[in-house]
PyMOL CGO cylinders between C-alpha atoms (Angstrom):
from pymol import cmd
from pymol.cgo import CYLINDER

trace = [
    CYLINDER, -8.51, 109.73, -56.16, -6.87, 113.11, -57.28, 0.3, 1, 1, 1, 1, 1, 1,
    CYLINDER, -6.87, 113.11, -57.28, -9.41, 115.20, -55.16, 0.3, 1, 1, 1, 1, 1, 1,
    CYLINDER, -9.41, 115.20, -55.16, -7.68, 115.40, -51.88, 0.3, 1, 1, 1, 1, 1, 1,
    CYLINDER, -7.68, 115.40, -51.88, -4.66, 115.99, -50.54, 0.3, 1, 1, 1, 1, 1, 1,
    CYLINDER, -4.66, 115.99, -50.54, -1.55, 114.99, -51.92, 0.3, 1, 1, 1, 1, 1, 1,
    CYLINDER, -1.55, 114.99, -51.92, 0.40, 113.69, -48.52, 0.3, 1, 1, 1, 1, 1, 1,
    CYLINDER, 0.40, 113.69, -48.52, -0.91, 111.00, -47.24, 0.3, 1, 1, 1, 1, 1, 1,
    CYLINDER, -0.91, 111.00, -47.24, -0.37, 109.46, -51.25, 0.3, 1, 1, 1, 1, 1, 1,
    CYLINDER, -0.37, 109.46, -51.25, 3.23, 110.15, -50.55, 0.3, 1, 1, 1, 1, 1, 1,
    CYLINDER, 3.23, 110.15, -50.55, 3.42, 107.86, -47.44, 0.3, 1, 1, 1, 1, 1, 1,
    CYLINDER, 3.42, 107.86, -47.44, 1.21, 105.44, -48.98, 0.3, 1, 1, 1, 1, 1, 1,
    CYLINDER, 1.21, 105.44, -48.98, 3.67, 104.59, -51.74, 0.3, 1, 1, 1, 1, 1, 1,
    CYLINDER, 3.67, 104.59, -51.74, 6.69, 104.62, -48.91, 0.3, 1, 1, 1, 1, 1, 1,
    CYLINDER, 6.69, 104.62, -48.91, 4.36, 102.53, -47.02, 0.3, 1, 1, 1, 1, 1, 1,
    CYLINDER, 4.36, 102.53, -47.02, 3.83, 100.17, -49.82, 0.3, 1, 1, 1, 1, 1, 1,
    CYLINDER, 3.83, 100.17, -49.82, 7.43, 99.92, -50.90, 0.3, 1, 1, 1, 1, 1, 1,
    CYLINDER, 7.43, 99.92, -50.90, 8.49, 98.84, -47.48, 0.3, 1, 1, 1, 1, 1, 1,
    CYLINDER, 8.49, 98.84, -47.48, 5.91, 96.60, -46.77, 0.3, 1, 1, 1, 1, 1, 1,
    CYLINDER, 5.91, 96.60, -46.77, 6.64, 94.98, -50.27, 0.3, 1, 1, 1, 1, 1, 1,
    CYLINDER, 6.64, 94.98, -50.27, 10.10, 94.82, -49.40, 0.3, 1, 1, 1, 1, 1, 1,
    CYLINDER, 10.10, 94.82, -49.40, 9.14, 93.11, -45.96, 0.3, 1, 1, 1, 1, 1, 1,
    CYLINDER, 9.14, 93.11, -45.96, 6.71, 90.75, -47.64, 0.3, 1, 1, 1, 1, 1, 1,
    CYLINDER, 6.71, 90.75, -47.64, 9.73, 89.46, -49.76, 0.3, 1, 1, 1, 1, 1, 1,
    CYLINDER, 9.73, 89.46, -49.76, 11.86, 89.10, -46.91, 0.3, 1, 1, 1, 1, 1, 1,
    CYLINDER, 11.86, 89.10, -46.91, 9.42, 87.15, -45.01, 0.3, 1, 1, 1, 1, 1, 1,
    CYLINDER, 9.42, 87.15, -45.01, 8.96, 84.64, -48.32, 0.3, 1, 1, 1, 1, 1, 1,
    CYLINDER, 8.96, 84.64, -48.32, 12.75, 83.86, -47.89, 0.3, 1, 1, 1, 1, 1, 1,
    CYLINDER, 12.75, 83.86, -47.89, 12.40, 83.52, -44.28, 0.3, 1, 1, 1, 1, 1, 1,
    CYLINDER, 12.40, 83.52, -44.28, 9.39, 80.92, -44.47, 0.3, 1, 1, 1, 1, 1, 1,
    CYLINDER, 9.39, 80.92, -44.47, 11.60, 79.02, -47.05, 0.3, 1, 1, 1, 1, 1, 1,
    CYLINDER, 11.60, 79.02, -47.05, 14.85, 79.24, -44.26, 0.3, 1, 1, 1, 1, 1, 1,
    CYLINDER, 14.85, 79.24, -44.26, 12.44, 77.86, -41.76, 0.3, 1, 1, 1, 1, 1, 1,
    CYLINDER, 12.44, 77.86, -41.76, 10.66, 75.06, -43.91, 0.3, 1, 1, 1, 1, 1, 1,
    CYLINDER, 10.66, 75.06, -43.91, 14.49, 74.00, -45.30, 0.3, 1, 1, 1, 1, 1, 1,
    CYLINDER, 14.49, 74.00, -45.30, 17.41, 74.23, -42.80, 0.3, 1, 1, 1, 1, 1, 1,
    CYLINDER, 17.41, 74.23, -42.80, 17.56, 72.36, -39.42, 0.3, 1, 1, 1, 1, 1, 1,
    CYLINDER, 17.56, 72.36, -39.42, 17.96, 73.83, -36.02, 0.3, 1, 1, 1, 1, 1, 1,
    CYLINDER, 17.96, 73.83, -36.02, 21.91, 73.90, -35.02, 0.3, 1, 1, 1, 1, 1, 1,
    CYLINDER, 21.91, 73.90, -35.02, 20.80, 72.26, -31.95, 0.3, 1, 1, 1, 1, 1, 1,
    CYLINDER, 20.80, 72.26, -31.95, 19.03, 69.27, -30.50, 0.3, 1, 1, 1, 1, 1, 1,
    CYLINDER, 19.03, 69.27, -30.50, 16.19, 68.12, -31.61, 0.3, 1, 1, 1, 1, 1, 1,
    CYLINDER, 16.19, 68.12, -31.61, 17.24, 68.42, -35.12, 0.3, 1, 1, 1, 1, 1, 1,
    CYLINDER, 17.24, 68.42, -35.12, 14.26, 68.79, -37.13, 0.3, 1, 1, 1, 1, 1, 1,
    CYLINDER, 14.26, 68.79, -37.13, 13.54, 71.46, -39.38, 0.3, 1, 1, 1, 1, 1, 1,
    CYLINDER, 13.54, 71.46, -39.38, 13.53, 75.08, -37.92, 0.3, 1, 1, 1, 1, 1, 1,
    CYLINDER, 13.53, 75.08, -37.92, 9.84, 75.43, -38.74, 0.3, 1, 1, 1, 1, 1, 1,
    CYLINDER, 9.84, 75.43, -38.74, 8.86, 72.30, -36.45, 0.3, 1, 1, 1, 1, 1, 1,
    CYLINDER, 8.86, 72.30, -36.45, 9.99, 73.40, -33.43, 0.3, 1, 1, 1, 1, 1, 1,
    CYLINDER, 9.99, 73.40, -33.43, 7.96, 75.72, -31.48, 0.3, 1, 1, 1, 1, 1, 1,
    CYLINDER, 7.96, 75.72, -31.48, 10.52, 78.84, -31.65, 0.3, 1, 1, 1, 1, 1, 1,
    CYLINDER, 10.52, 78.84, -31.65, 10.41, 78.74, -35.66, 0.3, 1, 1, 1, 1, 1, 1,
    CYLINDER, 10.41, 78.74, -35.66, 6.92, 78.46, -35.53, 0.3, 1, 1, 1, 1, 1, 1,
    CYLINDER, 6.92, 78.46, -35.53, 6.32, 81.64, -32.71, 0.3, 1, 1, 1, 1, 1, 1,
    CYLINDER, 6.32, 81.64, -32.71, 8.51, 83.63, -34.98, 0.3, 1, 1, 1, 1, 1, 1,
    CYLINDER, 8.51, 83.63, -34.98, 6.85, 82.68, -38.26, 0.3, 1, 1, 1, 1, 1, 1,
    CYLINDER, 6.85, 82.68, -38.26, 3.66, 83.53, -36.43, 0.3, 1, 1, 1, 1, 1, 1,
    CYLINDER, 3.66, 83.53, -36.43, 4.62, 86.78, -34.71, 0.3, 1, 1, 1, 1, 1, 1,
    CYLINDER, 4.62, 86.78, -34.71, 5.92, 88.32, -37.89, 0.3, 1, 1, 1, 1, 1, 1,
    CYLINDER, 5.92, 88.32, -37.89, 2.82, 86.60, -39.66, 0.3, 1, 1, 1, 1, 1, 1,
    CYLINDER, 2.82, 86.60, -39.66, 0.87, 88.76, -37.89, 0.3, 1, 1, 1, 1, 1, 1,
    CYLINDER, 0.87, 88.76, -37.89, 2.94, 91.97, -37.91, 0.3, 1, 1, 1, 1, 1, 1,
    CYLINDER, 2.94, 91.97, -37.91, 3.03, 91.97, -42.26, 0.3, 1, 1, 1, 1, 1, 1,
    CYLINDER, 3.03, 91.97, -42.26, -0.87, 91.03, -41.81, 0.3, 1, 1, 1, 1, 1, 1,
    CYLINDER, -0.87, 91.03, -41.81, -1.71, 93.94, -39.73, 0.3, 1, 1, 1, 1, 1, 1,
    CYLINDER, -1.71, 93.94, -39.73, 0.49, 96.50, -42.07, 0.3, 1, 1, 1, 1, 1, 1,
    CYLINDER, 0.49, 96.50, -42.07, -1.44, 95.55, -44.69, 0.3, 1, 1, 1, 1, 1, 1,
    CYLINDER, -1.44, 95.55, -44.69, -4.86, 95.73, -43.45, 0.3, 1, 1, 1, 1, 1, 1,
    CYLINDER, -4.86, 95.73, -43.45, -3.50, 99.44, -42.00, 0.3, 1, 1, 1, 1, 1, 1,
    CYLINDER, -3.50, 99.44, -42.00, -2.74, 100.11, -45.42, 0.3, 1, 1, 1, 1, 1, 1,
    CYLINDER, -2.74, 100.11, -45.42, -5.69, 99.29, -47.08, 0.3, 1, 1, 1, 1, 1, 1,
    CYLINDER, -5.69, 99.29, -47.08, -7.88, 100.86, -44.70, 0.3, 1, 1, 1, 1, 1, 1,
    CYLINDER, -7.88, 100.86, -44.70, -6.12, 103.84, -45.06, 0.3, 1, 1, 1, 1, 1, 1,
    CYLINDER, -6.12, 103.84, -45.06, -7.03, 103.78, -48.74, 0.3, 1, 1, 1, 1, 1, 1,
    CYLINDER, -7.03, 103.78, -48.74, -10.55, 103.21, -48.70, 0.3, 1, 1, 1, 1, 1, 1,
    CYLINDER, -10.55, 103.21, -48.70, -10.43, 106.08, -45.70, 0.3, 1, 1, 1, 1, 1, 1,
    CYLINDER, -10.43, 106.08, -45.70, -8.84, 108.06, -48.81, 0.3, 1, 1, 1, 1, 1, 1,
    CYLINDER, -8.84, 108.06, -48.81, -11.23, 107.32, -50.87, 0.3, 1, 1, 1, 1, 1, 1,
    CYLINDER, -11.23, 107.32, -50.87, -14.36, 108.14, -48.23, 0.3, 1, 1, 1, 1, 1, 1,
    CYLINDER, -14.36, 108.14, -48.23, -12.51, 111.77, -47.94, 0.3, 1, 1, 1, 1, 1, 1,
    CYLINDER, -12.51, 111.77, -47.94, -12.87, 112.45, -52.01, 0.3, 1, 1, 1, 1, 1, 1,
    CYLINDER, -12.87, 112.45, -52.01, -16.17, 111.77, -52.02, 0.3, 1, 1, 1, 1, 1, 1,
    CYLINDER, -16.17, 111.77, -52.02, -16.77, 113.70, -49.30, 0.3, 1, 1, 1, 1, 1, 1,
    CYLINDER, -16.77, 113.70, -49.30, -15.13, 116.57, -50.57, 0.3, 1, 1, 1, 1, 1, 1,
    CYLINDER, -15.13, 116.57, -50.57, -17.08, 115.72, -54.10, 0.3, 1, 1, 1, 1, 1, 1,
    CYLINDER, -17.08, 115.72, -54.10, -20.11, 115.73, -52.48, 0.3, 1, 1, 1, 1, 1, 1,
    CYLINDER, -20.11, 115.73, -52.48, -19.64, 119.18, -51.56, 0.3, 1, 1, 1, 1, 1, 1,
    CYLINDER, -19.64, 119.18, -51.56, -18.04, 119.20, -47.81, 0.3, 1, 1, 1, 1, 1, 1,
    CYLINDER, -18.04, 119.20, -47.81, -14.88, 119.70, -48.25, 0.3, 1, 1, 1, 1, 1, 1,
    CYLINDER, -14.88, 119.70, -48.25, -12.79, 117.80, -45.51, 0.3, 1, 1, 1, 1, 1, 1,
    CYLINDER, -12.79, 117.80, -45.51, -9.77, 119.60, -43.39, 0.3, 1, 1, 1, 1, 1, 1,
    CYLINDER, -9.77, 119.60, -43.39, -6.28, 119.10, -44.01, 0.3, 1, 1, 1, 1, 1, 1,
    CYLINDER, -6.28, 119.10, -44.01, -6.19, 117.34, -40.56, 0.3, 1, 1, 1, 1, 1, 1,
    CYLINDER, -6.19, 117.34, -40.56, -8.30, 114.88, -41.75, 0.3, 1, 1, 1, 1, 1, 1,
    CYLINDER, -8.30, 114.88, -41.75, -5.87, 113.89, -44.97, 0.3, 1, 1, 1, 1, 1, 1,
    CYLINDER, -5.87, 113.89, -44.97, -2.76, 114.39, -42.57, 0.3, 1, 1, 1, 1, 1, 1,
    CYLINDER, -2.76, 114.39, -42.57, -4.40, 112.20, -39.90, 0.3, 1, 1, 1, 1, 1, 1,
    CYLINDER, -4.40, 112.20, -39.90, -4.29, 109.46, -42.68, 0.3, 1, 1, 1, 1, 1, 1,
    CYLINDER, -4.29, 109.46, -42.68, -0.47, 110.13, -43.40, 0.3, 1, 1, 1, 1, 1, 1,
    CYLINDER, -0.47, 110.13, -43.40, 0.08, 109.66, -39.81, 0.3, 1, 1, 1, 1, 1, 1,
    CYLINDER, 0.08, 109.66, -39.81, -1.83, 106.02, -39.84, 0.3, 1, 1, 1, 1, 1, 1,
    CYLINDER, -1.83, 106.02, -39.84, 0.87, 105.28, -42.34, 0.3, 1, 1, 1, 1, 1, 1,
    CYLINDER, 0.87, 105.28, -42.34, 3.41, 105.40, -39.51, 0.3, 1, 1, 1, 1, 1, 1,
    CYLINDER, 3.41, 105.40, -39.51, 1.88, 102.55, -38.13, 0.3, 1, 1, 1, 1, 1, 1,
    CYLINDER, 1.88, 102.55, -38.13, 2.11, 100.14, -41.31, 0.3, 1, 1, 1, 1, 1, 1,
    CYLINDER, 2.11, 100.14, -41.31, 5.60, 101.46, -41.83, 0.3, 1, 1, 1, 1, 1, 1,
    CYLINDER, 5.60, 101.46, -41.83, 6.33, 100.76, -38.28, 0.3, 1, 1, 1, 1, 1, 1,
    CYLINDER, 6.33, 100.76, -38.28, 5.16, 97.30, -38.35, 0.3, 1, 1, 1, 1, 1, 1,
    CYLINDER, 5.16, 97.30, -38.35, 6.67, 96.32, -42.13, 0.3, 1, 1, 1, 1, 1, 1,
    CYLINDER, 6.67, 96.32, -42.13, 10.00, 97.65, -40.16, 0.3, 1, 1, 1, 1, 1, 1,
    CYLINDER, 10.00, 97.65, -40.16, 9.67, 95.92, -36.76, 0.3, 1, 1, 1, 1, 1, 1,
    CYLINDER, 9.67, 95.92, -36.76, 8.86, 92.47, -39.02, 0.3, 1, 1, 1, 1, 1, 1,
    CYLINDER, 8.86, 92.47, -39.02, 11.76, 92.54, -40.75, 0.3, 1, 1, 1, 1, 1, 1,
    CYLINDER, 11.76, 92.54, -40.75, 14.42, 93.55, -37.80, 0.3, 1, 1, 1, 1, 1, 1,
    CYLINDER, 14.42, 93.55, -37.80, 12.37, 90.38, -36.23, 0.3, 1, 1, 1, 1, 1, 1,
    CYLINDER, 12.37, 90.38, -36.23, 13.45, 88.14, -39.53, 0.3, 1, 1, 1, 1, 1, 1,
    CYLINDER, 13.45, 88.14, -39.53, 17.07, 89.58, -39.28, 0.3, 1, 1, 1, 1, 1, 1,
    CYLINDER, 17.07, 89.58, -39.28, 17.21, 88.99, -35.30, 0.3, 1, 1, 1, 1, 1, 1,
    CYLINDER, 17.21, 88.99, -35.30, 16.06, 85.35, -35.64, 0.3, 1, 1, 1, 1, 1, 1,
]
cmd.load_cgo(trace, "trace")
């Protein structure tokens, strides 16, 4: 784990914080949606009408595809130090590439949770 480059480690734990952080949100969300009515006819419970259920499912699927980015990114980590323990010693673009995936789960952890505050 320690034979590589130290950046993309960096935005991996920013990565993880703020998907953590979105994860949470989302847990208070799903309990909004399962608990309070709509404000407006038909009065049922926010998570049986169709809107509550395309948002639950559109930020579903944003936290679900930061994660899998993240992990992936790890075992791509992890690939690179064995690589470079086998003896081939990969480039710095390779480890930066892999801080620059890390965008993308911090992107999506972000874009889930403005979703959660807009609706």
């Amino acid at each position: 784990m320690y034979l590589g480059h130290v950046g993309p480690v960096y935005h991996g734990e920013l990565a993880a914080v703020l998907l953590g952080a979105a994860v949470g949100a989302f847990d208070e969300f799903e309990r909004i949606l399962l608990t309070k009515p709509r404000h407006n006819a038909p009065y049922v419970s926010r998570f049986m009408h169709r809107d509550g259920q395309r948002q639950w499912a559109q930020i579903r699927r944003l936290i679900d595809s930061a994660e899998s980015n993240l992990y992936a990114v790890g075992d791509k980590y992890a690939l690179l130090g064995e690589q470079w323990l086998a003896g081939d010693k990969p480039s710095n673009a390779d480890f930066l590439a892999l801080g620059s995936q890390l965008y993308t789960t911090i992107e999506f952890a972000w874009e889930a949770t403005e979703y959660m505050f807009r609706a």
